[in-house]
C-alpha positions in Angstrom: 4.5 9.3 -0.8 2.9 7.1 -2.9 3.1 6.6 -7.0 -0.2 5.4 -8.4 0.2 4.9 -12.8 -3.0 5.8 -14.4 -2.9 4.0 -17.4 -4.6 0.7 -18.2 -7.0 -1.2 -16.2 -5.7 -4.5 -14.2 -8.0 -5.8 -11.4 -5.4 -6.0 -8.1 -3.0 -3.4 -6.6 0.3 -4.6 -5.8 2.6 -2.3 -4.2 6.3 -2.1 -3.6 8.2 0.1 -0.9 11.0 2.4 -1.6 13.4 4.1 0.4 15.7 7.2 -1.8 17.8 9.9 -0.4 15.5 13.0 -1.7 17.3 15.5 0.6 20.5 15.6 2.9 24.2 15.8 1.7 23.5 13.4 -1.3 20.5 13.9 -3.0 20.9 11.1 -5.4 17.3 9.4 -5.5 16.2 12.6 -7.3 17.9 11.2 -10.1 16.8 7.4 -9.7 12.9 8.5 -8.5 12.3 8.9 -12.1 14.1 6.0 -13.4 11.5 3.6 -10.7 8.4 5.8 -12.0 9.6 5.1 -15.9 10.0 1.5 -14.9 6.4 1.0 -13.1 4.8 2.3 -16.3 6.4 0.1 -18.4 5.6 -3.0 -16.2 1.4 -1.5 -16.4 1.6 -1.1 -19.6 2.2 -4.6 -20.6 0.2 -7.4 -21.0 2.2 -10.4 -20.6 3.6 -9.3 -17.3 1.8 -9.1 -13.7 -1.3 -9.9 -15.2 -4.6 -8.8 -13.1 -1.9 -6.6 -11.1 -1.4 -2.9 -11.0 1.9 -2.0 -9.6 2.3 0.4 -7.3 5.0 1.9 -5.3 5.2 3.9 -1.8 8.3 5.3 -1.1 9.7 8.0 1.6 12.7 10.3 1.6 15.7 8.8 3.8 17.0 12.1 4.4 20.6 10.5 3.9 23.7 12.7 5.7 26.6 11.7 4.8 28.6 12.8 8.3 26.4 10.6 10.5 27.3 7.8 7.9 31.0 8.1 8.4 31.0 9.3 12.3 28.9 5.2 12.6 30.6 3.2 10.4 34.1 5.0 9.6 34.9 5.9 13.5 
């Protein structure tokens, strides 16, 4: 999935990669996705930072399940 801001105009892409649990036992990047998509506006929007840049982000779901966690790493 990919998150493309539409405002402003800069000449260069430059994307970042993120990886959020969206589904599974703990669904907690539904709660930070926004936070990162707030965030990458800001940074568009100004002029003094990443100039001639347009940030972008591509991220995908890490489908996180909290029993696999524990069964590697607790057992």
């Amino acid at each position: 999935m990919t998150i493309r801001p539409t405002s402003g105009f800069k000449g260069r892409n430059l994307t970042i990669g993120g990886i959020f649990p969206m589904s599974g036992s703990w669904a907690g990047g539904q709660g930070c996705l926004p936070a990162v998509q707030m965030a990458l506006e800001d940074v568009n929007k100004r002029s003094d930072l990443l100039t001639d840049y347009m940030l972008h982000m591509d991220y995908n779901d890490s489908q996180v399940c909290a029993r696999w966690f524990i069964y590697k790493n607790c057992i």
